[in-house]
N, C-alpha and C positions, 0 to 999 in steps of 0.2 A: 617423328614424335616430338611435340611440343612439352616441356615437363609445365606442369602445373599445379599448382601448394597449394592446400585444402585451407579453409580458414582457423584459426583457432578454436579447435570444441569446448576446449577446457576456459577459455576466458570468456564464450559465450554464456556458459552454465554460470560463471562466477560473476558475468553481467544479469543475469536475470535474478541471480540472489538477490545482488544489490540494490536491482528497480524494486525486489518484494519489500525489501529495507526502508524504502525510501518514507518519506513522512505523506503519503496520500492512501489510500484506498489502494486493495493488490488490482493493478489492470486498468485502474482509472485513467493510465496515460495513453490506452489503447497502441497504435499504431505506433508511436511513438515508442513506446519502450519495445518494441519489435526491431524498431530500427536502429533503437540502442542497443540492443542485444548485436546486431546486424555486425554493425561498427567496430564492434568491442572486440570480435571475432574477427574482424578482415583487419583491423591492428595489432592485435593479440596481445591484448592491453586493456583493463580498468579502471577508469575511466577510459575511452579511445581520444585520440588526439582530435585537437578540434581541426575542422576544414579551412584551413587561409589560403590555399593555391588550386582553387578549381579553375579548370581548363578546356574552354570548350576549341576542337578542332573540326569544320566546316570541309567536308569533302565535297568540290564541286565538280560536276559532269555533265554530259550532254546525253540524252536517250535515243537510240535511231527510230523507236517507235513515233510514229508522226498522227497529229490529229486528236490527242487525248486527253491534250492540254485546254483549258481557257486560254493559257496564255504562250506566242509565238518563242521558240526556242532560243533567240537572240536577247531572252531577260535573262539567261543564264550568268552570261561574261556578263553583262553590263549589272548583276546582280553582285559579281566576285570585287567591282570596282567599290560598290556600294558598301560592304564588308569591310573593303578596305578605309573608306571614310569614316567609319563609326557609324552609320545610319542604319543600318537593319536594323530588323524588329532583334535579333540575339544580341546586337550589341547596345543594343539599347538596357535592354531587360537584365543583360551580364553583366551592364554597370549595377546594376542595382545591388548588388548582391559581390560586386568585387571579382566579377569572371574574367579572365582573360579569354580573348576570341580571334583565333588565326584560321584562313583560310586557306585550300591548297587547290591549287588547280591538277584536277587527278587525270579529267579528262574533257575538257570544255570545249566544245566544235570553233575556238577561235586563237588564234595566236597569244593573246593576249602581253602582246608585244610591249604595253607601256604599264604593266605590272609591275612590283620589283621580284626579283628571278628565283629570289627564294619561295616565292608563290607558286612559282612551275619545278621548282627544284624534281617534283615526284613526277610527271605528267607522262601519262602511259600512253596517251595518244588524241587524238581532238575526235570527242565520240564516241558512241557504240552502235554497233548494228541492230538494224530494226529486227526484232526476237521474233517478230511475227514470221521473218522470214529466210530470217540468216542467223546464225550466231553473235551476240554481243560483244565477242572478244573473239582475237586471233590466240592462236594452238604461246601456251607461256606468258598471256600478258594476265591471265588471273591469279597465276602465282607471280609474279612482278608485281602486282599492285596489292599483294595479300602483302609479300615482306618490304614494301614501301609502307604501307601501315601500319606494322610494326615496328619499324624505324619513326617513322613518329611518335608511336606512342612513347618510346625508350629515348627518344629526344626530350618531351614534354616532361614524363616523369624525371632522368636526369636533370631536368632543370627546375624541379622540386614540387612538382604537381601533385596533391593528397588527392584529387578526384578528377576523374576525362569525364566528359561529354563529347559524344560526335554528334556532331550535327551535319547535314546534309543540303543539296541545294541543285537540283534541274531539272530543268522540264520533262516530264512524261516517268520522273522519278515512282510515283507509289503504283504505276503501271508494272516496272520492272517487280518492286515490291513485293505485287501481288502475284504475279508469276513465279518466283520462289519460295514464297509460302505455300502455294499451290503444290509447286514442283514438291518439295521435301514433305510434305503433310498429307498430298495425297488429297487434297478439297478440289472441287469444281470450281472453276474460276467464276461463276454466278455469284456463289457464297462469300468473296475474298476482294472482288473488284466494288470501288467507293469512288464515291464523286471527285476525291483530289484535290485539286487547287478550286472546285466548283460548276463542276460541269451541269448539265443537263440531264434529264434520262436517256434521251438520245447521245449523248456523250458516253453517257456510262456504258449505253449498251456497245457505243462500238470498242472502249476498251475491255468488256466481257469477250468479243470477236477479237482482239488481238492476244488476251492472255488462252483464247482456245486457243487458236491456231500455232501460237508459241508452245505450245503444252505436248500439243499433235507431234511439235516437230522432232528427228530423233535427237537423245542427249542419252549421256553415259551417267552412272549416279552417283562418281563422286563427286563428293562440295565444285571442286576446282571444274569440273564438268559443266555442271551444274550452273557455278557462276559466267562459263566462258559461253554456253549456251542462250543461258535466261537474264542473266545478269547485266553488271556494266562494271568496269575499272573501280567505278565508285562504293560499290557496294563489295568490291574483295576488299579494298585498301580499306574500308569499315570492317568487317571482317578479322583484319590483320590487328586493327586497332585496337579491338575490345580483346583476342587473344593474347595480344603481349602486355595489354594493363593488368591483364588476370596471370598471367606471367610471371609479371612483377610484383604481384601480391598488391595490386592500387585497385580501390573501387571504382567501378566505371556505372556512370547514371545513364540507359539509353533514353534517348528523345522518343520518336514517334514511330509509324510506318515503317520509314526506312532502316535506320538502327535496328527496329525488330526484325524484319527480315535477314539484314546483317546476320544478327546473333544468332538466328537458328543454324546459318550455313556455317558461324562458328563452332556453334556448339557440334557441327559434324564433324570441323576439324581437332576441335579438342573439347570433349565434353565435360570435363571438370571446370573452362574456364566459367561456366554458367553461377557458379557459386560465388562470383565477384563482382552482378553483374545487380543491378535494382533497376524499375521502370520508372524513370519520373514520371510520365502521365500518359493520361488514355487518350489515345489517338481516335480520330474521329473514323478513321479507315477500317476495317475490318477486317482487312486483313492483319490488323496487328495483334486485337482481341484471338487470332488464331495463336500466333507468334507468340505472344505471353505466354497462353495457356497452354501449350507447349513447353516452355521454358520454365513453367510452375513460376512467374512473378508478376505477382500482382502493383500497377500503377501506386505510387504514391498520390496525385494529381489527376481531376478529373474535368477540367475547363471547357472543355469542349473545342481545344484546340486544333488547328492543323495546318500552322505555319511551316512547321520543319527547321533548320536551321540551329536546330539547340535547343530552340528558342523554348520550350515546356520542360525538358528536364533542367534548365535553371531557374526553372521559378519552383521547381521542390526540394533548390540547394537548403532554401532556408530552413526546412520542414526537417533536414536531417542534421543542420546545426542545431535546432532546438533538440532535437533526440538525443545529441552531442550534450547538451548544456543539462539535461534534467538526467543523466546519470554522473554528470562529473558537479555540478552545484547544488544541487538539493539537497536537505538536508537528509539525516533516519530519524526514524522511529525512537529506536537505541537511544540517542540522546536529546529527547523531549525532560524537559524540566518531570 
C-alpha cells in the first residue's frame, strides 16, 4: 500500500473565498480560478507558491508491436540523442517557459552505448514484446520499472521540482495506450485506436487488429498484470512516476495519450494519487478522452496536438502560473477607494 495525502480542503475553501474577494465579477476568471482553487489545495497555502522548478521527465522505449507506426522504430534512440541536444519539439517549447527536460532510457531496442550512463541508469531492457502476441514484459520487470519511476520522481522533487511532467517517446507508443485503456475500461478497441503519429485508415485498421488480438490474449487484472501483458517498461515507470509525485504531495501535469493511459493503471495502484494529477491538453487520440473521463479531469489545453514528449502539458505551464498570480496579486473589493 502506497500512502497518499489528500489535498488541503480547508485552504481550498479559503482559496475560493478569496478569488470571490478579488476586484472582478464572481467567476469571471473562469478556469482560472478553478485552478487557483486547485493550487492552493495541493500547497495547502493562500496564496499557493508560485511555479519556478517545473520538470519534465521523457520515458523512452521501444514497442514489439510492428507495422503501426508512419515512422521505422530506429527514430526512437536516434530521437533519445536528439533530446539530448536540446532540439526536440519539448525542449524547445520547455525553454519557453523555464522547463527543465531529462530523458531516461527505460527501454530503447538499442544499446545506446554513446549516451551518458546516467540516461540508462533505469533501463529495464531493450524493448517490449509485440502484445499482439506475447506479453510486453517479463514475470518482475513491471514492478522494476514502476519503482524505477518512482525513484525518479523522488530524485526530481528532492532536487526542488514544484511540478512533473512526464513526457513520453516510441514508436507504436499510443498502440500500447490504447490497449490499456481498453484493457482497464472495458471499451472495444474500434472506439480507443487513433491515427498516432499519422497513419492512414488502413493503418488504423490494422492497429484496431493488433489491440483485438492483444485484448483476446489471456491477462490477470491486476495493474502489474495488466502492464506486463499489454503494456511496456515505459508505461509502469510512468506509472511509478505520477504515484510517487502524488506521494510526495507535488502536482504532476499529464501530457497526452500516453500519460493518460499511465494514470489510469495508476490510479489502480493507488487511487487517491488522482487528486494531484491535472491534464494539460486534449490529445488528439481517443483514447485519452476515455482516460480523462475516467479520471474525472478535464484538459486545460485544446491545440490539437499530438507530439507526445511533454511537449502540450508545457505549454499549459503558463496558464497555471497565471491562476498562480491572479489569487496571490489581484487586488479585493474590500479595499476599493
Amino acid at each position: 500500500m502506497i500512502d497518499i495525502p489528500l489535498p488541503d480542503s480547508q485552504a481550498r475553501e479559503e482559496a475560493l473565498t478569496r478569488l470571490d474577494a478579488l476586484v472582478k465579477p464572481l467567476g469571471a476568471l473562469g478556469r482560472l480560478e478553478e485552478l487557483a482553487a486547485w493550487l492552493s489545495a495541493a500547497h495547502g497555502m493562500v496564496p499557493p507558491r508560485p511555479l519556478d522548478d517545473v520538470r519534465v521527465v521523457v520515458f523512452a522505449g521501444d514497442h514489439g508491436v510492428s507495422g503501426v507506426s508512419a515512422y521505422p522504430r530506429e527514430i526512437t534512440a536516434a530521437m533519445v540523442r536528439v533530446f539530448l541536444a536540446g532540439k526536440s519539439g519539448v525542449n524547445v517549447l520547455a525553454r519557453q517557459v523555464g522547463a527543465k527536460v531529462r530523458v531516461l532510457d527505460i527501454a530503447v531496442d538499442d544499446e545506446l552505448a554513446d549516451v551518458p550512463e546516467d540516461v540508462r541508469t533505469y533501463k529495464i531492457r531493450r524493448g517490449s514484446g509485440s502484445i499482439d502476441f506475447t506479453d510486453a514484459l517479463e514475470p518482475g520487470e513491471a514492478e522494476r520499472a514502476f519503482d524505477a519511476g518512482r525513484l525518479v520522481a523522488n530524485a526530481e522533487i528532492s532536487a526542488g521540482a514544484d511540478l512533473l511532467i512526464p513526457g513520453d517517446m516510441g514508436i507504436g507508443n499510443t498502440t500500447v495506450a490504447a490497449a490499456l485503456v481498453a484493457a482497464i475500461l472495458g471499451v472495444p478497441a474500434e472506439e480507443v485506436v487513433g491515427t498516432g503519429t499519422g497513419v492512414d485508415e488502413a493503418g488504423r485498421a490494422r492497429k484496431v487488429s493488433v489491440v483485438e488480438r492483444a485484448l483476446a490474449r489471456p491477462r490477470g487484472s491486476d495493474p502489474f498484470a495488466v502492464l506486463t501483458a499489454l503494456g511496456s517498461a515505459c508505461a509502469a515507470a510512468t506509472a511509478g512516476f505520477l504515484v510517487q509525485g502524488a506521494a510526495r504531495g507535488v502536482p504532476v501535469l499529464l501530457d497526452g495519450v500516453f500519460s493518460g493511459a499511465a494514470a489510469l493503471v495508476a490510479r489502480e495502484i493507488a487511487p487517491d494519487a488522482v487528486h494531484w494529477w491535472l491534464a494539460g491538453h486534449r490529445s488528439t487520440e481517443p483514447s485519452q478522452a476515455y482516460a480523462l473521463k475516467a479520471l474525472g479531469l478535464e484538459p486545460i489545453l485544446d491545440l490539437g496536438l499530438r507530439l507526445g514528449e511533454g511537449s502540450g502539458a508545457v505549454q499549459a505551464v503558463p496558464t497555471l502560473r497565471a491562476a498562480q498570480a491572479i489569487i496571490s496579486d489581484m487586488g479585493l473589493l474590500a479595499d476599493l477607494a
